[in-house]
VMD Tcl script that draws the C-alpha trace (Angstrom):
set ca {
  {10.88 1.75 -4.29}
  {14.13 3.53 -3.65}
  {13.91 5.14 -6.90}
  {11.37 8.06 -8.04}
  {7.93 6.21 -9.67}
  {8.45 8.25 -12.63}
  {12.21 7.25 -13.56}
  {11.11 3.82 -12.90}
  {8.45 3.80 -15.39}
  {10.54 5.58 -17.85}
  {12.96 2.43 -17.40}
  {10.33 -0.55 -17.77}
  {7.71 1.12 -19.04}
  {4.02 1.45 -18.48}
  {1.93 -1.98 -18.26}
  {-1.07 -2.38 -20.18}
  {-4.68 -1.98 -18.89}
  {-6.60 -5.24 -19.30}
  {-10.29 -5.86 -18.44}
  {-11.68 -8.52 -16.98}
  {-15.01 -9.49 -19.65}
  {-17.61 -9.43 -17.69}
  {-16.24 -6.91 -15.19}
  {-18.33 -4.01 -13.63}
  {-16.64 -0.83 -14.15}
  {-17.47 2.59 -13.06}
  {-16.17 6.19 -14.07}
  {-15.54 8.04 -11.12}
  {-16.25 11.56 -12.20}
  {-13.94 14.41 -10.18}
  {-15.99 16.23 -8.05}
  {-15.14 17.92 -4.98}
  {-15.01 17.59 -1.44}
  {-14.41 19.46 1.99}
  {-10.45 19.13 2.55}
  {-9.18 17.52 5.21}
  {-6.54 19.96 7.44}
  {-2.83 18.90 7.25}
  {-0.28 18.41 9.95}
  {3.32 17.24 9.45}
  {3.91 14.73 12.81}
  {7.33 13.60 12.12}
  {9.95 13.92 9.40}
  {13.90 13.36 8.24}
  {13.60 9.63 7.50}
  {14.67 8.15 4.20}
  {12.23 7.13 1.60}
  {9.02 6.24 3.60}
  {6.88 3.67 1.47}
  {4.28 2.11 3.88}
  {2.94 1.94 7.49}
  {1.06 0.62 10.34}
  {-0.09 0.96 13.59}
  {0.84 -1.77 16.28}
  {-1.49 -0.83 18.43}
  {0.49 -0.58 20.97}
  {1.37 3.22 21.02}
  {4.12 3.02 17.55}
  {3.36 3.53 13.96}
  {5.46 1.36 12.11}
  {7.46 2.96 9.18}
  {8.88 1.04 6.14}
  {12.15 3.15 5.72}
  {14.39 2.09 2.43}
  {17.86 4.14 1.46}
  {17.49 6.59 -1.74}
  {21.13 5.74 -2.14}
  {20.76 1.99 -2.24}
  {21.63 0.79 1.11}
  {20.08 -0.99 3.72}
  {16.35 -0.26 4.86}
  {14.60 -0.60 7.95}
  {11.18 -0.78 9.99}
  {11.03 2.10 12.14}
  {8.58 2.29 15.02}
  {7.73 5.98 15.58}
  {5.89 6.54 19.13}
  {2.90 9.10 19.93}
  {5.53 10.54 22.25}
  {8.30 10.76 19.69}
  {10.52 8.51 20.54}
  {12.22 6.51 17.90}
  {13.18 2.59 17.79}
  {13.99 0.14 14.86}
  {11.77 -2.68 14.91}
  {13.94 -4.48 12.32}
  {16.96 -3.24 10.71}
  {18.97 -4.36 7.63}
  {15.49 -4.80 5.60}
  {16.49 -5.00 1.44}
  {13.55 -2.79 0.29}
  {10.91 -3.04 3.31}
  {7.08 -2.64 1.76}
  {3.71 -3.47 2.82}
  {3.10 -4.15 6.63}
  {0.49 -6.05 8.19}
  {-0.14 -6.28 12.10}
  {-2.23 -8.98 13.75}
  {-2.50 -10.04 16.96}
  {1.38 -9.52 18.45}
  {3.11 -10.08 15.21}
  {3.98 -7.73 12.85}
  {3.94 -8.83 9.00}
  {6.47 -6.71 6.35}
  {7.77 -7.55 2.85}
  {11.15 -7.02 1.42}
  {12.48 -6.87 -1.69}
  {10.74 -4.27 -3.15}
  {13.51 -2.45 -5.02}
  {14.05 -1.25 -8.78}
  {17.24 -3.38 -9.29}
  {14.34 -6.28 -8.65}
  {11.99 -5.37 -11.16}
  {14.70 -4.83 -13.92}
  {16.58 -7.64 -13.17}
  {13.45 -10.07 -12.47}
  {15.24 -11.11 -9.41}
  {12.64 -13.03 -6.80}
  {14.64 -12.51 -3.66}
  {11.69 -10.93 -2.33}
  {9.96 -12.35 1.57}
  {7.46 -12.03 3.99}
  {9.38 -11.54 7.05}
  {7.16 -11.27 11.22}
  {8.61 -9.32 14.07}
  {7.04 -10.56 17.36}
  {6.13 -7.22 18.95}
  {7.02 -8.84 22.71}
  {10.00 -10.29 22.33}
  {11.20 -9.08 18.78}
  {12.26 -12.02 17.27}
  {12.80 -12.24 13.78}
  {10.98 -14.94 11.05}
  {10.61 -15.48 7.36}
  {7.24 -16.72 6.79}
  {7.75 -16.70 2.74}
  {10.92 -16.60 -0.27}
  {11.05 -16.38 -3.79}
  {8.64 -13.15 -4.37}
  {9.50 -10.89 -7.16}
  {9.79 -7.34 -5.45}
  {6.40 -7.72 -3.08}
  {5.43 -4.11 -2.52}
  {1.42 -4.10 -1.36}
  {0.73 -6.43 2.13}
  {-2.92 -7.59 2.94}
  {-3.66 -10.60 5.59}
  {-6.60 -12.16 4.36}
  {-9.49 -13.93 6.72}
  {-8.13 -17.02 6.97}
  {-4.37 -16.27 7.67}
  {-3.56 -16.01 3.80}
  {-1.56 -13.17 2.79}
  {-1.77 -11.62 -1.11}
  {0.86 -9.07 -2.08}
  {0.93 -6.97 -5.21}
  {3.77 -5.84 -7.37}
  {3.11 -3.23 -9.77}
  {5.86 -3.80 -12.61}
  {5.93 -6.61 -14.88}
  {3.77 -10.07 -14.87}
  {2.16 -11.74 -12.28}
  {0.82 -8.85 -10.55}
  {-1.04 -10.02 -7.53}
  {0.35 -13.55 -5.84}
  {-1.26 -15.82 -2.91}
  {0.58 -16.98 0.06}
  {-0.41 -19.20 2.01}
  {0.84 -19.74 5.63}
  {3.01 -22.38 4.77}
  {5.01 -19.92 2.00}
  {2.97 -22.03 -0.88}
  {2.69 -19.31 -3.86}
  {-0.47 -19.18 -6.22}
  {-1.70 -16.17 -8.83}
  {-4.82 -14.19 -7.33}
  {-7.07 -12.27 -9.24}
  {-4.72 -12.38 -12.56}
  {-7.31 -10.06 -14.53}
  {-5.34 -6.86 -12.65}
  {-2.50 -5.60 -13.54}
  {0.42 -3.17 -12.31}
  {-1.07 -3.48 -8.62}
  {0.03 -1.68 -5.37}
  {-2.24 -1.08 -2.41}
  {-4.20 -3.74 -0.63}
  {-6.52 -3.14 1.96}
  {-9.11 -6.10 3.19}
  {-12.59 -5.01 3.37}
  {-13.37 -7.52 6.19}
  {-17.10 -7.42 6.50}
  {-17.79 -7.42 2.46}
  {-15.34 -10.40 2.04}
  {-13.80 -8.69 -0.18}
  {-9.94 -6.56 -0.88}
  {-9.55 -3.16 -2.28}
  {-6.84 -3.03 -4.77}
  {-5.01 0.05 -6.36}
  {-3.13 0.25 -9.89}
  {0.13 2.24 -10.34}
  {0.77 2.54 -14.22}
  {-1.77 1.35 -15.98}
  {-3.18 3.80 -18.51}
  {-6.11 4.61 -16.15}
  {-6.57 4.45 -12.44}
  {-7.96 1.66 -11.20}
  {-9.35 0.90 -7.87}
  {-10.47 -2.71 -7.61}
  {-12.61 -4.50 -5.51}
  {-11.66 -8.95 -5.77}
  {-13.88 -11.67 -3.66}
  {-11.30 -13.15 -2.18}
  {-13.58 -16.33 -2.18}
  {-13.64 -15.79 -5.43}
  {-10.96 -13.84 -7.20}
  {-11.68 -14.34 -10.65}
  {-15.04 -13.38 -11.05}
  {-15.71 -10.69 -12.53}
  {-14.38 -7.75 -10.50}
  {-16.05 -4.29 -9.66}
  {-13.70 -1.93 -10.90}
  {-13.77 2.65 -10.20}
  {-11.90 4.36 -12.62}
  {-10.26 7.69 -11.31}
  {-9.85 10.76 -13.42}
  {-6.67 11.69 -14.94}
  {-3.65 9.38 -16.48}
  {-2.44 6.92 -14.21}
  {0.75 7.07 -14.21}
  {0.48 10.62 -13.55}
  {-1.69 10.05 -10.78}
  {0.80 6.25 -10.00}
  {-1.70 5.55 -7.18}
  {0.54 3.94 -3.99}
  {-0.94 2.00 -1.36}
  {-4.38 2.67 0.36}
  {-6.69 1.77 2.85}
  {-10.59 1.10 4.05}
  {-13.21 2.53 7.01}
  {-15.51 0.91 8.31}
  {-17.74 1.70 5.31}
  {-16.23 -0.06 2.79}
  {-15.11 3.57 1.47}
  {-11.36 3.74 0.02}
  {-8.45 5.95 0.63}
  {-5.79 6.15 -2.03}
  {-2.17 7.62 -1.55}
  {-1.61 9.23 -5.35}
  {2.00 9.35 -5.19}
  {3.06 11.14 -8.07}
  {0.01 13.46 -8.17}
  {0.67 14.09 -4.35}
  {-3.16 14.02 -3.12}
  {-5.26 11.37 -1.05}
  {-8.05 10.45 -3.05}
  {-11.37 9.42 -1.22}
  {-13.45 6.50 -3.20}
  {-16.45 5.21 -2.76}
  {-16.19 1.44 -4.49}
  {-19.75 0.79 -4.99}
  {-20.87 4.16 -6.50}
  {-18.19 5.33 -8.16}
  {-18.35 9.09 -6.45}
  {-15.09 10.33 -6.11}
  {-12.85 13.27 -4.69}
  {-9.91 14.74 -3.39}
  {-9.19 15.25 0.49}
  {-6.08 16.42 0.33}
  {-3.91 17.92 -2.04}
  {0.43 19.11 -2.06}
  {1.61 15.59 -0.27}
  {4.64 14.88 -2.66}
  {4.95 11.60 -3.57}
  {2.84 10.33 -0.96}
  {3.41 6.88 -0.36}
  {0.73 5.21 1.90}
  {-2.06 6.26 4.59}
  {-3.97 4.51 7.57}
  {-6.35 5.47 9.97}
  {-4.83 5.99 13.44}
  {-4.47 3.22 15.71}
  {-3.56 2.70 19.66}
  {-2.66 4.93 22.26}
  {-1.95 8.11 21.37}
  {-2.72 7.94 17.55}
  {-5.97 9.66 16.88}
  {-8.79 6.95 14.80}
  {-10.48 9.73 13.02}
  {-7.76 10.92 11.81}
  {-5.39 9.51 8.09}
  {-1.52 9.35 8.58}
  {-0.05 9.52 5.68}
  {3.94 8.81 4.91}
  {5.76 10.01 1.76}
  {9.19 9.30 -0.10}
  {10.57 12.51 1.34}
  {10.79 11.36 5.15}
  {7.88 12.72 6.20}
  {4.40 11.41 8.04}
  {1.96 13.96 7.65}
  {-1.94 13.46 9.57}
  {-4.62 14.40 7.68}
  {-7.82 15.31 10.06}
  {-11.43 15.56 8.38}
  {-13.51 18.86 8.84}
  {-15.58 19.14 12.10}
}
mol new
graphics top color blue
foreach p $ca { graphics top sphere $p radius 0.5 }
foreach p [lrange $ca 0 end-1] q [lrange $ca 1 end] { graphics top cylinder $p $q radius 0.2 }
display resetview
């Protein structure tokens, strides 16, 4: 968003926590964990609110303007070396990369959510030759990105209703999993069929896990400590184990979850307004290791204890 979470809540106002009947849900009790060490990689972009890796050397960096301008996707190499992948972006979000296309929504702004505009898209970058598509219009301030199985794409949006939305290749728009509310990360959990979902301002932190066979059955749902829009989780990601990472943007920590059991505990702590993580991916860009970006310019890795 290209305004602070907080001043944005204060302006719409927190959505209200709704449970599916039926739905498992578990408490995940604080407890604590070995920290993972911390080591700014890059900085002095504007507001940084998602990334990915192309895999071909470049993290990709949704950049939107504080002051209400333009955004952009930057593409950040190993090396240092910095391109624009696509400029003139209204409110780049969520990005998705499969194959040799990059995915990316826009129109996720404030001005959006207050004004209920849906100018929001999907918009592809071909990573060869870097031409330009729209694969979807008409989204309400998209902020979340996930790619499902079968070439599907969900995005979330984490003010007003009609959180979560279905696209399907052919831009064809249907509610998914309409039990959650006030969502922002998506990450696909590809060998449990299932995707990972995070809550922004709901009264409690919620970190969902949705069939997306099956969306509305009942949904297994981890409950994180604290107030949630205090902790106004951001976007997230998986590992290979099905286990969750959570940017907590306003509480400034990365929050490690484990869906199925509920356990639950910081890895890292003083990341203001952290904004999204992923594992490392492609030449140069270490697998092991979190990247984490943040509204104040900066992408920060985050390596787990030896």
């Amino acid at each position: 968003m290209r305004t602070p979470r907080l001043l944005l809540l204060l302006v719409t106002g927190a959505t209200g926590a709704f449970v599916l009947p039926g739905a498992a849900t578990v408490a995940a009790a604080p407890q604590q964990c070995a920290p993972w060490s911390q080591e700014v990689v890059a900085g002095g972009f504007g507001v940084l609110e998602n990334l990915g890796f192309d895999g071909r050397g470049n993290v990709l960096l949704s950049e939107q303007d504080l002051g209400g301008g333009p955004g952009a996707v930057r593409a950040l190499g190993a090396d240092g070396a910095r391109t624009t992948l696509a400029d003139a972006v209204d409110g780049p979000g969520g990005i998705v990369v499969a194959g040799g296309t990059a995915y990316f929504t826009t129109g996720n702004t404030a001005s959006a959510a207050v004004g209920g505009q849906h100018t929001g898209t999907i918009d592809s970058v071909d990573l060869a030759t870097g031409a330009r598509a729209t694969v979807a219009r008409g989204l309400q301030m998209p902020n979340g990105l996930a790619r499902l199985a079968n070439g599907d794409f969900v995005v979330s949006k984490d003010i007003g209703a009609g959180s979560m939305t279905r696209v399907s290749p052919d831009g064809t728009t249907t509610p998914f999993a309409s039990a959650l509310t006030s969502t922002n990360g998506l990450a696909v959990d590809a060998p449990r069929d299932r995707l990972i979902v995070s809550t922004t301002f709901d009264p409690t932190t919620v970190i969902a896990a949705v069939d997306t066979t099956h969306p509305d059955t009942p949904i297994t749902r981890t409950e994180l400590p604290g107030f949630g829009p205090l902790n106004s989780a951001d976007d997230l990601t998986v590992d290979a184990d099905g286990t969750a990472y959570v940017a907590l943007n306003v509480a400034g920590a990365v929050q490690q979850v484990d869906i199925d059991t509920g356990h639950s505990c910081r890895i890292a702590e003083g990341l203001p307004l952290v904004s999204s993580v992923r594992f490392g991916t492609g030449p140069g860009w270490d697998p092991n290791s979190l990247y984490a970006t943040s509204f104040l310019g900066t992408l920060t890795k985050l390596t787990p204890p030896r």
